[in-house]
N, C-alpha and C positions, 0 to 999 in steps of 0.2 A: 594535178597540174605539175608541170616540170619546167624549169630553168637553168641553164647554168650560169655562173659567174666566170667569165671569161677573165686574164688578165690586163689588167689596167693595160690601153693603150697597145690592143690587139689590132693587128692588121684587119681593114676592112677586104672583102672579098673581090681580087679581083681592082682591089685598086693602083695595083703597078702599069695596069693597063689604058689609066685614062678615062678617055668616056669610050662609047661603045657604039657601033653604027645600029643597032637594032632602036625598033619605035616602040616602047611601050607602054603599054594600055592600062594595064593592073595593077596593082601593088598590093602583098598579103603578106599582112601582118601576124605574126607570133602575139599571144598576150603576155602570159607572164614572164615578166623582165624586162617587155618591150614595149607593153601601153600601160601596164599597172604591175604596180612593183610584192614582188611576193615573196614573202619570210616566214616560214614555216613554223620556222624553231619558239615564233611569238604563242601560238598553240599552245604547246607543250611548256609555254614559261606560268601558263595560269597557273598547272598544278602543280611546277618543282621548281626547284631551283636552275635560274640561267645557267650557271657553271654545269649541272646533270645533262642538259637536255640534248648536249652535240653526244656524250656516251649513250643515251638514253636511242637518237636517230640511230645510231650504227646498231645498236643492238636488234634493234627492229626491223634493221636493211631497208630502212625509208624511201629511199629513190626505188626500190623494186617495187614494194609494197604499195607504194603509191600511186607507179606505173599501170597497175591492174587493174587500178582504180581508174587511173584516164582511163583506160582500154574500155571501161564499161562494167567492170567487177560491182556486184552489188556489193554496201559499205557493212550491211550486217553480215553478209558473210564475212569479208577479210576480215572486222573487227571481231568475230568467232572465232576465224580459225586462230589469232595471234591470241586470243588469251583462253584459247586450249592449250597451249603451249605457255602462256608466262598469264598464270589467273592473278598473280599478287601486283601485273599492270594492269590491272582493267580501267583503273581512271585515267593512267596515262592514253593507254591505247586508244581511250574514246575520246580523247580532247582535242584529236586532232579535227574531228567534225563536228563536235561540242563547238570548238571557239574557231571556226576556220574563217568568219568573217575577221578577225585580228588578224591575221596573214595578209591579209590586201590592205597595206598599212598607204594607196594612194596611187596616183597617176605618178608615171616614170616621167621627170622633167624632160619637157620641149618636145615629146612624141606629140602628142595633142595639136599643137600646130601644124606638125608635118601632117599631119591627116588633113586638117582644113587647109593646109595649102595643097597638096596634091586634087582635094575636091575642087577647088579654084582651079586650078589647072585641066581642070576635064578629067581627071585622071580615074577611075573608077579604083575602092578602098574593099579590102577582104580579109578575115583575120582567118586563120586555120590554127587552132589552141588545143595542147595535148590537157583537159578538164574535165573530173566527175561533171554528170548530167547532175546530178543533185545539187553538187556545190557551186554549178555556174551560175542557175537560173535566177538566185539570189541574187548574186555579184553582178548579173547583167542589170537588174531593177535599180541598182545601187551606185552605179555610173552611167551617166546622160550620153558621155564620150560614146559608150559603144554602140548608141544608134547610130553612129553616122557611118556604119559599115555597112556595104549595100549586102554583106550577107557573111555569115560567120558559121565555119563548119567546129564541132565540138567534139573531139574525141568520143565521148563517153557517149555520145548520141551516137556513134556509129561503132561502136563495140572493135575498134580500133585505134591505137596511137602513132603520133611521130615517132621514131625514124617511119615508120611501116612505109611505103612508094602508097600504097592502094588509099590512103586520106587524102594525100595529093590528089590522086587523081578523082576521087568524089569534089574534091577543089573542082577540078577542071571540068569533069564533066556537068555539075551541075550547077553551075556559071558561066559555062561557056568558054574558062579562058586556053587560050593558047601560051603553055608555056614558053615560049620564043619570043613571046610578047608582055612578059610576066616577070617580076622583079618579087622575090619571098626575103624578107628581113626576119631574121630570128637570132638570137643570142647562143642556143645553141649548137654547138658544131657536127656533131650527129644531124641531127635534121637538114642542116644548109648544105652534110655532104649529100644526102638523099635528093634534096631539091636541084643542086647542081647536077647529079645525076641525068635527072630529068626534062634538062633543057633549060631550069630558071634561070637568070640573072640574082644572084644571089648576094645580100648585103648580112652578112655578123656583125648582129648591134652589137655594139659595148657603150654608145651614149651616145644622145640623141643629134647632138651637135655634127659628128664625125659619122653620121646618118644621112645627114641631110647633103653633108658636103657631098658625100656618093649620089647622091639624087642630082646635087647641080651637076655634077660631072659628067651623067650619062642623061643629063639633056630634061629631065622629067619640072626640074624646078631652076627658077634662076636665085639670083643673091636676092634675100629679104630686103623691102622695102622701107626705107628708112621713115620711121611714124614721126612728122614734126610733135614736139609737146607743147605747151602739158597736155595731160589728160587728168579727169575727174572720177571719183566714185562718189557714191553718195551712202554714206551707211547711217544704221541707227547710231547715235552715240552711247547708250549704253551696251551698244555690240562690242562698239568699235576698243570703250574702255577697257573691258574683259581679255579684248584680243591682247593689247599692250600690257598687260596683268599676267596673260597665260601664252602669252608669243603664239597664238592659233585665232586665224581670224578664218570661219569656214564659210564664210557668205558669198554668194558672184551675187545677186540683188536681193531685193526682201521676198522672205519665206523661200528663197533657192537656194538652195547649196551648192558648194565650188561643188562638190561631187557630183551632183546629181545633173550642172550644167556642162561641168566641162571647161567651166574658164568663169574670169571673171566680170563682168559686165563694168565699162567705163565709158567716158562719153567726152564729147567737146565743151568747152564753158557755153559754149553757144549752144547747146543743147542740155543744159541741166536745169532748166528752169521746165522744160519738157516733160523732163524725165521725175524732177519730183511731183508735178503732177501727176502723170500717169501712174505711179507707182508708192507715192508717201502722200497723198492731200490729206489723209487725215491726223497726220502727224506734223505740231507747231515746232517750226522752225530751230528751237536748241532742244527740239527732240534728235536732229540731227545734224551731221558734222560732213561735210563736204573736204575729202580727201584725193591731196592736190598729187601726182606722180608725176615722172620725168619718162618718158618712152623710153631713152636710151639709156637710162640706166637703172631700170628695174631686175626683179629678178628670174625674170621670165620672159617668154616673146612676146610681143604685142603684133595680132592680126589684125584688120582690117576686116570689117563683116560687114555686109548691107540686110537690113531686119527687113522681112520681106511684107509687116504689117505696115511698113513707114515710107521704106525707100531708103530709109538712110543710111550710111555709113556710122558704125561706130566702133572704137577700138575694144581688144577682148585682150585681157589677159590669160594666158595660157600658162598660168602656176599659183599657187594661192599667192592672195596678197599679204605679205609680212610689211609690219611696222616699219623694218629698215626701209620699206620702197615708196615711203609715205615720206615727201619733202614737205608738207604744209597741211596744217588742220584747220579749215575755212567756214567759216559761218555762210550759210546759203546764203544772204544778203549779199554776202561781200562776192559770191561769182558770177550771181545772178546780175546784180547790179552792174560790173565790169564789162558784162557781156554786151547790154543794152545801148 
């Protein structure tokens, strides 16, 4: 996989121009940096010291070496060839596939909602990610988020990377889309000169917010919808204590993880009486603790979803939920009861 880090508060692509008269269809996403956040350097902190590990990258020429690797390089080879040459790293050299699930330390704040709102919008979602075939297949089982991509081309499955024009165009060809009609968001700049190349409408993330405002501009999405509150969650309370203990609360509902959904599950007072049915009947009432939030000022976006087993509407948090975004700790009785 490959990223860069662009500087804070880089011009987005193309935005001195406004919106743009073309209609677009598609939207393709970059992954790391742009839907899940990737830090390499966490790898190589297992076996040494943080302060080694940035001499420890250059010495190895990590972005080349890793490059090979999207392109489709098998891993025991390049981990051979590098410790023919440096045998006294070999624990280093192998930790980078050793611990590479510590490198995806998460969803990139507020992408997650652009996705379900572009899907609300008709928009049809694609990701095209420069990623060993080894190391994705994992990371795909391990976040919920990347199903909602109607199709996802992988470097390493195609024995080529970004910049390369020819992954583009397996993009294209094998989804059908027409670049004229086609908007590629990546972080970076390599790749979005290749995709501009090509005809895209091209957006350089640098964060998700100044993302999205590109997306209203050129017509794809309007201003977000203002969520009246509160809103509810309903968690275990000896979850919820732990979380305020270790400031990580990883749940969207019971036995689901924020990771594995994508967001976090909430609901309206008038629907938690519902919801603990369906989801908690076997658990008495100060087994759990009903957690009251403010839409407008949490710390992530709150969508709107309709559950298609129900019909109904109910609010999603699209960031884990932290303690700070928690205004009140409610005994089911007391929401249930107000509701009624």
């Amino acid at each position: 996989m490959s990223a860069s880090n662009p500087a804070e508060g880089a011009d987005m692509s193309d935005a001195a121009n406004g919106g743009s008269d073309r209609t677009f269809t598609d939207v393709i996403f970059d992954l790391g940096g742009v839907v899940l956040r990737w830090e390499p350097h966490r790898a190589y902190e297992q076996v040494m010291p943080p302060d080694q590990v940035g001499d420890f990258m250059d010495e190895i020429c990590f972005k080349e070496w890793n490059l090979r690797h999207d392109a489709g390089r098998d891993w025991d080879e390049g981990e051979a060839e590098l410790i023919s040459r440096m045998p006294h790293r070999r624990e280093a050299i192998e930790a980078y596939r050793r611990y590479f699930d510590q490198t995806i330390t998460g969803m990139v704040p507020g992408t997650g909602a652009i996705m379900t709102e572009l899907r609300q919008a008709d928009k049809r979602i694609l990701a095209l990610t420069n990623w060993s075939a080894d190391l994705f297949h994992p990371t795909r089982r391990r976040f919920g988020l990347l199903n909602r991509f109607a199709g996802i081309v992988v470097s390493g499955e195609e024995g080529i990377a970004k910049p390369d024009p020819q992954l583009f165009k397996i993009v294209f060809d094998r989804y059908g889309v027409d670049p004229e009609s086609a908007i590629f968001i990546d972080d970076n700049p390599h790749n979005c000169d290749t995709a501009e190349g090509l005809g895209l409408e091209v957006i350089r993330f640098t964060d998700a917010t100044a993302a999205r405002r590109r997306l209203v501009e050129l017509g794809l999405l309007g201003e977000r919808p203002v969520v009246p509150g509160p809103m509810y969650h309903i968690a275990k309370r000896k979850q919820w204590e732990a979380a305020k203990e270790h400031g990580n609360y990883c749940w969207s509902t019971r036995r689901v993880t924020y990771e594995t959904q994508g967001f976090v599950h909430c609901c309206r007072a008038a629907q938690v009486a519902d919801v603990r049915k369906r989801s908690y009947s076997d658990l008495a009432d100060d087994e759990l603790v009903v957690l009251q939030l403010d839409p407008s000022s949490v710390s992530a976006p709150v969508i709107m979803e309709t559950d298609p087993a129900t019909g109904e509407e109910y609010p999603h948090l699209y960031g884990d939920l932290k303690p700070a975004d928690v205004t009140a700790e409610l005994p089911v009785s007391a929401v249930v009861g107000a509701a009624l």
